[in-house]
C-alpha positions in Angstrom: 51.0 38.0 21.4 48.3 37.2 23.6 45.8 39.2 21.7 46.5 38.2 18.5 45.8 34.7 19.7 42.8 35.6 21.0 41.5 37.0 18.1 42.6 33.8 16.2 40.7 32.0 18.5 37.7 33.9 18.2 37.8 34.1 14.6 37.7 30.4 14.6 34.7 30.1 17.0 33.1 32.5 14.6 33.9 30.4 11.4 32.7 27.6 13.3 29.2 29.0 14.3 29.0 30.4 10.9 29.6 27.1 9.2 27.4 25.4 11.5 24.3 27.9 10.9 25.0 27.8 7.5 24.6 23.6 7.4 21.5 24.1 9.3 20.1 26.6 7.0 21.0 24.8 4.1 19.0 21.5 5.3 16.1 23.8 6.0 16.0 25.1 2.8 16.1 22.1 1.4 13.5 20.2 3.6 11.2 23.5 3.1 11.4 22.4 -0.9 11.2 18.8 -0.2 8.0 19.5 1.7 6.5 22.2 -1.3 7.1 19.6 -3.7 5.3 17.5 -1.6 2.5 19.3 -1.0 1.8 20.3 -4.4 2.1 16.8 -5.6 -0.4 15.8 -2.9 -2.8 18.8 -3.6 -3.0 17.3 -8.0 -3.7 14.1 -6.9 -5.9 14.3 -4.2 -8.1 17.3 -6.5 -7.9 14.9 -9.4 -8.8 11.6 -7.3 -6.5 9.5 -8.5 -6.7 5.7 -6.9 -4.6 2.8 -6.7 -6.0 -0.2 -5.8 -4.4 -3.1 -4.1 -5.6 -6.9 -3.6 -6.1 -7.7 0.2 -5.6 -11.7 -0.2 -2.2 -12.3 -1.2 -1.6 -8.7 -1.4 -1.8 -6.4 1.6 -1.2 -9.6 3.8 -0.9 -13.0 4.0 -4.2 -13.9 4.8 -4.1 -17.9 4.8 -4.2 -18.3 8.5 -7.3 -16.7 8.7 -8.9 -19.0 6.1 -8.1 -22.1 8.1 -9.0 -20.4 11.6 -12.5 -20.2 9.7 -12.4 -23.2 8.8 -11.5 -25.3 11.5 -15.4 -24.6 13.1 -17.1 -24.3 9.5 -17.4 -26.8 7.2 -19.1 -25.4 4.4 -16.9 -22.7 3.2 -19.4 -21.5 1.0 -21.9 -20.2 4.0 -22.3 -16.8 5.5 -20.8 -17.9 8.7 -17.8 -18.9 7.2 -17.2 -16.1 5.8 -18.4 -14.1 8.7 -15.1 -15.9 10.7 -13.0 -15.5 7.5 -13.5 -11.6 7.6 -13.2 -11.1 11.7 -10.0 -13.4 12.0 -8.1 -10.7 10.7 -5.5 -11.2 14.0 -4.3 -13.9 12.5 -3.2 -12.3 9.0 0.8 -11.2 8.7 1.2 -8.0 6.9 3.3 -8.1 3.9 6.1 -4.9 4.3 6.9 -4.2 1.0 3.6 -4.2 -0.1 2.2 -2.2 2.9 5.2 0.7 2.4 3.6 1.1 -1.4 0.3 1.6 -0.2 1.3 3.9 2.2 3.6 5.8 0.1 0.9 6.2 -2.5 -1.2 7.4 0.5 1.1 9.9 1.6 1.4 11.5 -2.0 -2.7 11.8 -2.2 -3.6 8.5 -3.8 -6.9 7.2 -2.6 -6.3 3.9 -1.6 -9.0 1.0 -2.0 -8.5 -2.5 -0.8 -10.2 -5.5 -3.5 -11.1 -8.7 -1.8 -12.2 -12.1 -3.5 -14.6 -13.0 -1.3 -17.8 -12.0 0.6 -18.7 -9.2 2.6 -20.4 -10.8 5.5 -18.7 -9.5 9.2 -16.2 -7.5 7.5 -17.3 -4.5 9.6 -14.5 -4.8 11.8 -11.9 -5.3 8.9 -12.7 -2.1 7.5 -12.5 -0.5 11.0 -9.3 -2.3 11.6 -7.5 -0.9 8.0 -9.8 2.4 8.2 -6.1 4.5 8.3 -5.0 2.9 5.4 -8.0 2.0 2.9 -10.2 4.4 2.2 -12.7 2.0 0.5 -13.2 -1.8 0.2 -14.6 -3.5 -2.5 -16.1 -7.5 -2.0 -15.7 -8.5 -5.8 -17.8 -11.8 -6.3 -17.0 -11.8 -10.2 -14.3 -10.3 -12.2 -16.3 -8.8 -14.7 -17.3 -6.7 -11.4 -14.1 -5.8 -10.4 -13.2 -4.9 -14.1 -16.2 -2.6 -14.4 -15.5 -0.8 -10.5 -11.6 -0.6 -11.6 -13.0 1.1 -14.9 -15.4 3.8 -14.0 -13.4 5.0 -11.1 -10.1 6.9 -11.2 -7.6 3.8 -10.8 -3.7 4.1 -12.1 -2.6 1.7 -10.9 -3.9 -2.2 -9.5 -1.6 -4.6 -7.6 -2.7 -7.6 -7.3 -1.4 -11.8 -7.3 -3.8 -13.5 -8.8 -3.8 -13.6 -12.7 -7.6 -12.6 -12.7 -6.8 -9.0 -10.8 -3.9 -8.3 -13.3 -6.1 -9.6 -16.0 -9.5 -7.3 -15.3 -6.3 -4.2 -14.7 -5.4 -4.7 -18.2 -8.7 -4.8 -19.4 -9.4 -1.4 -17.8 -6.5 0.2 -19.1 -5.2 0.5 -15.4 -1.4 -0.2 -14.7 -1.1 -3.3 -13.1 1.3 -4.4 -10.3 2.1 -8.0 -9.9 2.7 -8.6 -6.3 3.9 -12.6 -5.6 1.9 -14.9 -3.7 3.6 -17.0 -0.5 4.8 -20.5 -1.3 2.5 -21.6 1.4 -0.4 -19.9 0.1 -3.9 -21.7 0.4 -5.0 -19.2 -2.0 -6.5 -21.4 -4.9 -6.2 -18.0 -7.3 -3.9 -18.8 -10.5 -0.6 -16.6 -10.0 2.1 -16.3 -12.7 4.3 -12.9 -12.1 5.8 -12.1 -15.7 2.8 -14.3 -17.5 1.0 -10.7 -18.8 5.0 -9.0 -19.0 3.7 -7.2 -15.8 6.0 -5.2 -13.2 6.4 -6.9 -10.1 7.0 -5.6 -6.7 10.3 -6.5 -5.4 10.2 -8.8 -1.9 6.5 -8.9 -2.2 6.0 -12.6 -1.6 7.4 -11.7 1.9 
């Protein structure tokens, strides 16, 4: 009697290892393909150097406190030096989550990341230091005919952007374009109208 439970018992240990290696091996298995798949979509578009490009006022963060930190010691908002404080009062931006997840999940499946800002380039050394991770280039677009024609010759599929003009110049490129919504407190003086163009917009993007 005693031996026969014993065996019972160490059949059921036995199931239970078996079971539990077998749940382990399946997750392996399955992480093993998740990680092929990802590798191989990673390898295309890294060889074919595809791009997405994302707007950095408005888009990547909420950059309006920096604007008035410039401002509060520079008048003339059309100088170098206020644009030089613009650029290295970065600290003050808040980083938009929902917008910063697509980059990086673009970045992770071998999208080249570029960063488009409306403004100029003056001190904006330590800004691309500070997003060097993320962004592999930035482009200072004075115009949007200059946007347009950087968005056209390079490999972009896709441009998210607020402003009308971004969406605008992504359309005129043949690029897909992302509408990502502008905070309501927004000093931004860019027109934005998500749907205007029948656009896609991110969701919880104003945030």
């Amino acid at each position: 009697m005693k031996m026969a439970q014993q065996e019972k018992t160490d059949t059921t240990i036995s199931g239970a290892i078996a079971a539990w290696f077998s749940r382990w091996f399946n997750r392996l298995k399955a992480f093993c393909m998740l990680a092929g798949a990802w590798g191989f979509i990673f390898s295309v578009n890294s060889l074919i150097g595809f791009q997405a490009g994302f707007e950095y006022d408005d888009g990547i963060v909420y950059s309006t406190p920096a604007f008035q930190a410039a401002a509060k010691d520079i008048t003339d908002t059309t100088s170098p030096d206020y644009w030089n404080a613009v650029n290295r009062s970065y600290a003050y931006e808040r980083l938009k989550p929902a917008v910063w997840l697509s980059a990086w999940t673009l970045k992770i499946l071998g999208f080249r990341i570029a960063f488009f800002c409306d403004r100029s380039p003056e001190g904006s050394d330590s800004l691309e230091a500070y997003w060097s991770r993320l962004a592999d280039d930035f482009y200072f677009t004075r115009t949007d005919n200059e946007k347009y024609e950087i968005l056209e010759k390079k490999r972009f599929v896709l441009y998210a952007g607020a402003s009308d003009a971004g969406i605008i110049q992504a359309r005129k490129a043949d690029i897909f374009p992302l509408r990502i919504k502008k905070s309501k407190t927004s000093s931004n003086p860019l027109e934005s109208n998500p749907g205007k163009f029948k656009e896609k917009t991110l969701p919880l993007s104003e945030f």
